[in-house]
ChimeraX commands (.cxc) that place a marker at each C-alpha (Angstrom):
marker #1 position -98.22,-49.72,-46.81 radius 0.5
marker #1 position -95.01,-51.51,-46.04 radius 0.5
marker #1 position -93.45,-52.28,-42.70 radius 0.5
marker #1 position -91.20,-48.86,-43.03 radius 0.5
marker #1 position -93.45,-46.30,-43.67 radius 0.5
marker #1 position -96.03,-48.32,-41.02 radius 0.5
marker #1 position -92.72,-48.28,-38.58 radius 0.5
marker #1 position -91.87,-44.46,-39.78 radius 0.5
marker #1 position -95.51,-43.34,-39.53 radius 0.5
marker #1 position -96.42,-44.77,-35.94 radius 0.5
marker #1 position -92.85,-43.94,-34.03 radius 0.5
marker #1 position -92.24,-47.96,-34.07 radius 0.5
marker #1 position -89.01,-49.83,-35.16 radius 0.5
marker #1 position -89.86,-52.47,-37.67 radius 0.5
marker #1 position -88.01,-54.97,-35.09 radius 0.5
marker #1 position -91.70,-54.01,-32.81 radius 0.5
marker #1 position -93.99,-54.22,-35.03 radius 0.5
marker #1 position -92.75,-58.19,-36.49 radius 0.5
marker #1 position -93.14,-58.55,-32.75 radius 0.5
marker #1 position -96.84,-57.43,-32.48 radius 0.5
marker #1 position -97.35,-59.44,-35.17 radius 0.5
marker #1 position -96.18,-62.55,-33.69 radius 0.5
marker #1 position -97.92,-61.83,-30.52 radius 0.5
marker #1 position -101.26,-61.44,-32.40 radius 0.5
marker #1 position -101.71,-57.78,-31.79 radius 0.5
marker #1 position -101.10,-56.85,-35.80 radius 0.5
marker #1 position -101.62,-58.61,-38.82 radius 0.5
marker #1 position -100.82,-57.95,-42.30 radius 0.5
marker #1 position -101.67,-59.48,-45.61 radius 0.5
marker #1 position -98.63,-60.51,-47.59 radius 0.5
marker #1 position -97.46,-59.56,-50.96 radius 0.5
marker #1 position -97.07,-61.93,-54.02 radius 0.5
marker #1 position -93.15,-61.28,-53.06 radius 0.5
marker #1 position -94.13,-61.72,-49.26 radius 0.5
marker #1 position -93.61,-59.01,-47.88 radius 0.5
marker #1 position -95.69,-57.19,-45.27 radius 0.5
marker #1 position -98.61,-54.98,-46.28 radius 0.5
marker #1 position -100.55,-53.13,-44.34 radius 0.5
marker #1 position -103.80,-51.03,-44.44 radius 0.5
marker #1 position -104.28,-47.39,-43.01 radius 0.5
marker #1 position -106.08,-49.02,-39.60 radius 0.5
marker #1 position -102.47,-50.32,-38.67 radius 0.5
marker #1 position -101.17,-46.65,-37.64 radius 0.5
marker #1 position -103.91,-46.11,-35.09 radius 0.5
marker #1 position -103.68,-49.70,-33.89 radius 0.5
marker #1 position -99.64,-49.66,-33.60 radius 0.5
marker #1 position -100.49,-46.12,-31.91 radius 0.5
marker #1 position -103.29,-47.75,-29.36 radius 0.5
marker #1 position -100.96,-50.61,-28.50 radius 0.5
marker #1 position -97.97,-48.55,-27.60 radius 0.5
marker #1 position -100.37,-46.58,-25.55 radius 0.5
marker #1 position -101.77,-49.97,-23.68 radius 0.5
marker #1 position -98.26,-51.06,-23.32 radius 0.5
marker #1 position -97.01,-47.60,-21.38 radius 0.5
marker #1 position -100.53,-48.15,-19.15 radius 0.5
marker #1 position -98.49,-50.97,-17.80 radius 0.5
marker #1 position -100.94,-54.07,-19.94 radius 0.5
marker #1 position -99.01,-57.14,-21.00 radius 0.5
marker #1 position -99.08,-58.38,-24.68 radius 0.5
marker #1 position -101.65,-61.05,-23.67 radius 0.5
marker #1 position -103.79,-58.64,-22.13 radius 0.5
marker #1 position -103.80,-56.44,-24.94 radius 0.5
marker #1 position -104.28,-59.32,-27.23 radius 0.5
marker #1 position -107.79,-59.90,-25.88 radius 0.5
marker #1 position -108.25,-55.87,-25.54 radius 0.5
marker #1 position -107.81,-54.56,-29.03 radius 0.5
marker #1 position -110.55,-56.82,-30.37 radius 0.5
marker #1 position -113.13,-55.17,-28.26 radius 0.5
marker #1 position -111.91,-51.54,-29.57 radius 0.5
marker #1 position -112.68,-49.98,-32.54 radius 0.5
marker #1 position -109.39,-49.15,-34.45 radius 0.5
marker #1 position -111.11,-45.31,-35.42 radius 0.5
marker #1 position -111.54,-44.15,-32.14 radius 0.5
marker #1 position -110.52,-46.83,-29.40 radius 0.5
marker #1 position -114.09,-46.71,-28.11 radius 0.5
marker #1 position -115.57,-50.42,-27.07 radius 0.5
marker #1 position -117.63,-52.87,-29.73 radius 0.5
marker #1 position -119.40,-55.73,-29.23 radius 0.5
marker #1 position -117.19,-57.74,-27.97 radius 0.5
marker #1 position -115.85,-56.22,-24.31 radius 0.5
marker #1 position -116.90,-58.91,-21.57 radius 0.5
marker #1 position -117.17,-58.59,-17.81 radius 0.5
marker #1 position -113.76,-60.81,-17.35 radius 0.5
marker #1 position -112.43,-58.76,-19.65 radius 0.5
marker #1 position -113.66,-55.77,-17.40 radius 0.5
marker #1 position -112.49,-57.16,-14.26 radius 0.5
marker #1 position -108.84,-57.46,-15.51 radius 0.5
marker #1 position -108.96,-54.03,-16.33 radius 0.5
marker #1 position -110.38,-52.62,-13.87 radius 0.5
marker #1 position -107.77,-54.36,-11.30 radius 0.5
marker #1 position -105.00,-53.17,-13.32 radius 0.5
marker #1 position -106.30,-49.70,-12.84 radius 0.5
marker #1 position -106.14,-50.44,-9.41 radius 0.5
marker #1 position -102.82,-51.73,-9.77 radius 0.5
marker #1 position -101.68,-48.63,-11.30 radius 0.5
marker #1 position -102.95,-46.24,-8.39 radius 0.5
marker #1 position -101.12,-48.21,-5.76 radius 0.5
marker #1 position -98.03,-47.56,-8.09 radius 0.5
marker #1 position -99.10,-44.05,-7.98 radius 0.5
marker #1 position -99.61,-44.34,-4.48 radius 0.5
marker #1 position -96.24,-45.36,-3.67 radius 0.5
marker #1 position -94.45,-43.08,-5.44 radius 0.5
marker #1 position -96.47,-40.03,-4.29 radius 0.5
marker #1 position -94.96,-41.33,-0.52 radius 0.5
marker #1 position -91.90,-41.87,-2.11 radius 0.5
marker #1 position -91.36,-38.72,-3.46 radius 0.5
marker #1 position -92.82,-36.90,0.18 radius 0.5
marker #1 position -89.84,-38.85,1.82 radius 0.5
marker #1 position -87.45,-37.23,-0.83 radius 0.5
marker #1 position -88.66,-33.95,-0.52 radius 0.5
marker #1 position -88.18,-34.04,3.26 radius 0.5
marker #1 position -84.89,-35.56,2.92 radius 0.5
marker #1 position -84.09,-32.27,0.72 radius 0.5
marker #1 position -85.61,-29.48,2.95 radius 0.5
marker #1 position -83.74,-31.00,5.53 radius 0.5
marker #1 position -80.07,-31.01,3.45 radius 0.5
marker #1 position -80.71,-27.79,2.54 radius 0.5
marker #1 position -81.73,-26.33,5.88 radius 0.5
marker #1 position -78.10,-27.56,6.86 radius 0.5
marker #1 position -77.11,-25.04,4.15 radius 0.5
marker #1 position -79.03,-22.09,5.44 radius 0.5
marker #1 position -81.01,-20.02,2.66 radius 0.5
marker #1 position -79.32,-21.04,-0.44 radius 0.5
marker #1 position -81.95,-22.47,-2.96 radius 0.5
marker #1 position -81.80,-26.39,-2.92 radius 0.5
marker #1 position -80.10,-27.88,-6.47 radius 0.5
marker #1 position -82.80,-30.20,-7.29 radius 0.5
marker #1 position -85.81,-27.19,-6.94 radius 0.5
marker #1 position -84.01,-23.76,-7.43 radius 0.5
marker #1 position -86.10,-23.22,-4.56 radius 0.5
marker #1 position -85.35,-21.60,-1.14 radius 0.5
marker #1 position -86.74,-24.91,1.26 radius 0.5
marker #1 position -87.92,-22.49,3.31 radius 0.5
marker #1 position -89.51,-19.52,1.79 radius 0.5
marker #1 position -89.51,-16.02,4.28 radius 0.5
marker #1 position -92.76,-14.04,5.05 radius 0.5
marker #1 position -93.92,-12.26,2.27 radius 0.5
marker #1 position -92.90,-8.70,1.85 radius 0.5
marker #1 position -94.21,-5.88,0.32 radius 0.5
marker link #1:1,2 radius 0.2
marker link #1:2,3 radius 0.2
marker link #1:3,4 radius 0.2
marker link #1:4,5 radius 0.2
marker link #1:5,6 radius 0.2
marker link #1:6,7 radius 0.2
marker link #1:7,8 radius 0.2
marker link #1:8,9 radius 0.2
marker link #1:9,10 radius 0.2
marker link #1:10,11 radius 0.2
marker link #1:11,12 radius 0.2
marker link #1:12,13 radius 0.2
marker link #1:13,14 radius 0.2
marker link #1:14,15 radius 0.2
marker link #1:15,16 radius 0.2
marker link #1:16,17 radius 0.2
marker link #1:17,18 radius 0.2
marker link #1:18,19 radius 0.2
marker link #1:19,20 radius 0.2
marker link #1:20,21 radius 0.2
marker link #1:21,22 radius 0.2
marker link #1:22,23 radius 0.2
marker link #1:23,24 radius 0.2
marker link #1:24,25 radius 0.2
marker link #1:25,26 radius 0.2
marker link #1:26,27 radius 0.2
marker link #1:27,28 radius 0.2
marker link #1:28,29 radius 0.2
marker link #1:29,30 radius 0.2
marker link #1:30,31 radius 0.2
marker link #1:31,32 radius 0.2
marker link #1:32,33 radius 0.2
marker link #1:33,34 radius 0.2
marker link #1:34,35 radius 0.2
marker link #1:35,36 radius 0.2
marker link #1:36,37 radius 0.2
marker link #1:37,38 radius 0.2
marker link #1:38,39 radius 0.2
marker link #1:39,40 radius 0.2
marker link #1:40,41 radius 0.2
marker link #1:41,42 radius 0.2
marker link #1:42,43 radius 0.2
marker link #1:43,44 radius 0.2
marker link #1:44,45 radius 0.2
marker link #1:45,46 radius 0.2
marker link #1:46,47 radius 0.2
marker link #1:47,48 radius 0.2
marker link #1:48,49 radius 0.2
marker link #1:49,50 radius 0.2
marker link #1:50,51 radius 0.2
marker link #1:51,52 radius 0.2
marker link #1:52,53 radius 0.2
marker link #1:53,54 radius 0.2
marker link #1:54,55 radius 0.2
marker link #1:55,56 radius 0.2
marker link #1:56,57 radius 0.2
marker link #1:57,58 radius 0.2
marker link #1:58,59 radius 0.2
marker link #1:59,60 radius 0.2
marker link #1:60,61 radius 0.2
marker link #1:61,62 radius 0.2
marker link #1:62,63 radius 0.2
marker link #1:63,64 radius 0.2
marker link #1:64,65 radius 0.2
marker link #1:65,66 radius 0.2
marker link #1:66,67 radius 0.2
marker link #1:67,68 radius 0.2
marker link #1:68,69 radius 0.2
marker link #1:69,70 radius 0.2
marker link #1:70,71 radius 0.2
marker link #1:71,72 radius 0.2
marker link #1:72,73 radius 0.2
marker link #1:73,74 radius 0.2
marker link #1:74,75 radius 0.2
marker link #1:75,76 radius 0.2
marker link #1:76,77 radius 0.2
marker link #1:77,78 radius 0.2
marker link #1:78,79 radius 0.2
marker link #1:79,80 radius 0.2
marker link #1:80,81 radius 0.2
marker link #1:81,82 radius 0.2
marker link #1:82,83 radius 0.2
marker link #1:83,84 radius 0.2
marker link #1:84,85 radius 0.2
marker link #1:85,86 radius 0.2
marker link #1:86,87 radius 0.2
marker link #1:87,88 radius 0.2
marker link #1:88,89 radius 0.2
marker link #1:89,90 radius 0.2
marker link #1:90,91 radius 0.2
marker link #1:91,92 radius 0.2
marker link #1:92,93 radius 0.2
marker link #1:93,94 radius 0.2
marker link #1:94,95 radius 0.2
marker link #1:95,96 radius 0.2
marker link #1:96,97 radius 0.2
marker link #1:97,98 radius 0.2
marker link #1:98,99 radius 0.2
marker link #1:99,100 radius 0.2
marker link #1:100,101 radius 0.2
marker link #1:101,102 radius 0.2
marker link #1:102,103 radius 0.2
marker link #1:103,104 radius 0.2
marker link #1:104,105 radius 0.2
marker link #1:105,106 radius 0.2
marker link #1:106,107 radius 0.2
marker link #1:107,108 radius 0.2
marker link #1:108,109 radius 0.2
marker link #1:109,110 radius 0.2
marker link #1:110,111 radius 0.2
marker link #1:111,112 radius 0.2
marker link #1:112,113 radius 0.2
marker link #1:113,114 radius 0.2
marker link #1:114,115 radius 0.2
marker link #1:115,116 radius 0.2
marker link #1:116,117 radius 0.2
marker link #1:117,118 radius 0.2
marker link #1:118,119 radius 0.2
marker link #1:119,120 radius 0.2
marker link #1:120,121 radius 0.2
marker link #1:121,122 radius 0.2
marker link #1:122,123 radius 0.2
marker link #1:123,124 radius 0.2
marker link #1:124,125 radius 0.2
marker link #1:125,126 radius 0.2
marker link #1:126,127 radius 0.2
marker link #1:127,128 radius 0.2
marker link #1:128,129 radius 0.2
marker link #1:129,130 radius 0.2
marker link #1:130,131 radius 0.2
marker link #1:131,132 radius 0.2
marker link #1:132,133 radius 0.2
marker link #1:133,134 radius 0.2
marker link #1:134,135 radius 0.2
marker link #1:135,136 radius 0.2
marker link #1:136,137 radius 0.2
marker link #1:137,138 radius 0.2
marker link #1:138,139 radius 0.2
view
């Protein structure tokens, strides 16, 4: 298939995908008139790398990643090794503190509401539609 219907199938301007080429993370044979082709594996790979990207992996990272996954299923081959491992398993870690901190964050916003709203009695808060304070139950 051609860069448009590979760009048009996967959700992926073309502009991407000449860029995940260049980084290594796609290849394509070329044409007699040069231009791109590629086979039905590229979907699910252009798929799996926009999915590594939003897990917060650099291009380089995912560079050495896709080789050690199977383009059918994502699942691991052969070729996964334990630095490999390592760098993945401290980005995980890197991701919960993320997590972390924005769980807190958002604790310190949601006090900062139920207290603005308390100011304004009963009236639900604009951000919730929710009373801050909700009254014994009644039945």
């Amino acid at each position: 298939m051609r860069i448009g219907e590979l760009a048009r199938r996967s959700g992926v301007s073309e502009r991407s995908l000449r860029y995940y080429e260049q980084q290594g993370l796609l290849s394509a044979e070329r044409t007699p008139g040069g231009h791109r082709a590629y086979g039905e594996w590229a979907v699910d790979r252009v798929v799996r790398i926009q999915t590594l990207y939003a897990a917060g992996l650099n291009s380089r990272t995912i560079a050495r990643l896709l080789p050690c996954m199977r383009d059918a299923d994502g699942g691991p081959n052969e070729r996964a090794d334990g630095k490999l491992l390592e760098e993945l398993l401290a980005e995980r870690d890197r991701i919960d503190r993320v997590m972390a901190d924005l769980a807190r964050s958002r604790e310190v916003l949601d006090e900062a509401i139920d207290t603005a709203t308390t100011g304004l009695g009963s009236r639900p808060g604009p951000a919730t539609g929710r009373s801050p304070h909700p009254g014994p139950a009644t039945d």
